[in-house]
N, C-alpha and C positions, 0 to 999 in steps of 0.2 A: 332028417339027419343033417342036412345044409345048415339050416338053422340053428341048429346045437353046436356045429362045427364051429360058424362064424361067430358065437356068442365066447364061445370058448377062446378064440382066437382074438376076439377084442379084451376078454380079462387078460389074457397075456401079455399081451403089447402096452393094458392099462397096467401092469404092476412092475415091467421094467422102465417105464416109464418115470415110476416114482422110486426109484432107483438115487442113494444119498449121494448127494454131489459133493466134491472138497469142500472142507472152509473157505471164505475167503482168505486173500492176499492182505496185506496189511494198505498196497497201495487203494484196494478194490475200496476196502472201509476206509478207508479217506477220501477217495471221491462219493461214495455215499454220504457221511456225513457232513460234505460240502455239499451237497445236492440237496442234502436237508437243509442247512444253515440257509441254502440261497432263498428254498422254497419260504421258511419260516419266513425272511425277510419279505419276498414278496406279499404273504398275507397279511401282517403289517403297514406294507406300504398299504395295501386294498382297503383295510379296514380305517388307516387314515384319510383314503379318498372319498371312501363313502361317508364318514364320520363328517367331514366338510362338505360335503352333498347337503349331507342331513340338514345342517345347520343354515345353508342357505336355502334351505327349500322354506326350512319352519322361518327365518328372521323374512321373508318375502311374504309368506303368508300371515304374519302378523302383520306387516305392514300393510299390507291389499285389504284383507280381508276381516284380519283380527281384530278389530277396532271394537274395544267395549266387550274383548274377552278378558279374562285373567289371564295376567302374567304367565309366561310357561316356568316348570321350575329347573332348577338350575342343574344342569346338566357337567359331566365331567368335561373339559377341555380337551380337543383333540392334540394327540400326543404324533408329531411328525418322528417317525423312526430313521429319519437319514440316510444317506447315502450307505448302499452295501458295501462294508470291509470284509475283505476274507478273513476268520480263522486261525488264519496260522500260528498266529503265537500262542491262543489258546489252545491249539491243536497238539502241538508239541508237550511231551509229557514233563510235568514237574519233577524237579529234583525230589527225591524221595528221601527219606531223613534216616540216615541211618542207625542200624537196627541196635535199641538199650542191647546191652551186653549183658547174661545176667551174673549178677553177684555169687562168690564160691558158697557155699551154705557153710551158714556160720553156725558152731553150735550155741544151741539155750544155754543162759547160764542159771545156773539152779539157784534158787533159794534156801536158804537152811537154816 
């Protein structure tokens, strides 16, 4: 009976549990999407670092070792993503164009 009790008593606690929370704030989604922006940029930066890793491990090992291999082939150039800017002006929503107005209905003019 204990056992049924406590199983019973964990579904309950699990279903107020997932219980819908408010929306966010409008500030809330602005620092997430800056939390994103940062993140993306970070991975970039990474994938630059490693990208010039790369290249000097392979331009070393042709030199050392390569001797009387084929050429390696040509590879895309590592692309440095620069310093992080924040956001903000893309953040800020664009002027929206205001809405065509529509035309009164004209009527058809008949043929005869």
């Amino acid at each position: 009976m204990k056992k049924h009790l406590s199983v019973l008593t964990g579904l309950v606690i699990s279903f107020s549990a997932c219980a819908k929370l408010p929306p966010l704030s409008e500030e809330a989604k602005a620092k997430a999407a800056e939390a994103a922006a940062k993140t993306a940029h970070a991975n970039k930066v990474a994938d630059f670092q490693l990208c010039k890793s790369r290249e000097k491990v392979a331009a070393h090992y042709f030199k050392t070792q390569g001797k009387g291999k084929p050429a390696p082939a040509a590879t895309p150039a590592c692309v440095d993503p620069g310093a992080y800017k924040p956001a903000e002006v893309a953040a800020a929503p664009a002027a929206a164009p205001a809405p065509a107005k529509p035309e009164a209905a004209k009527p058809a003019a008949k043929k005869g």
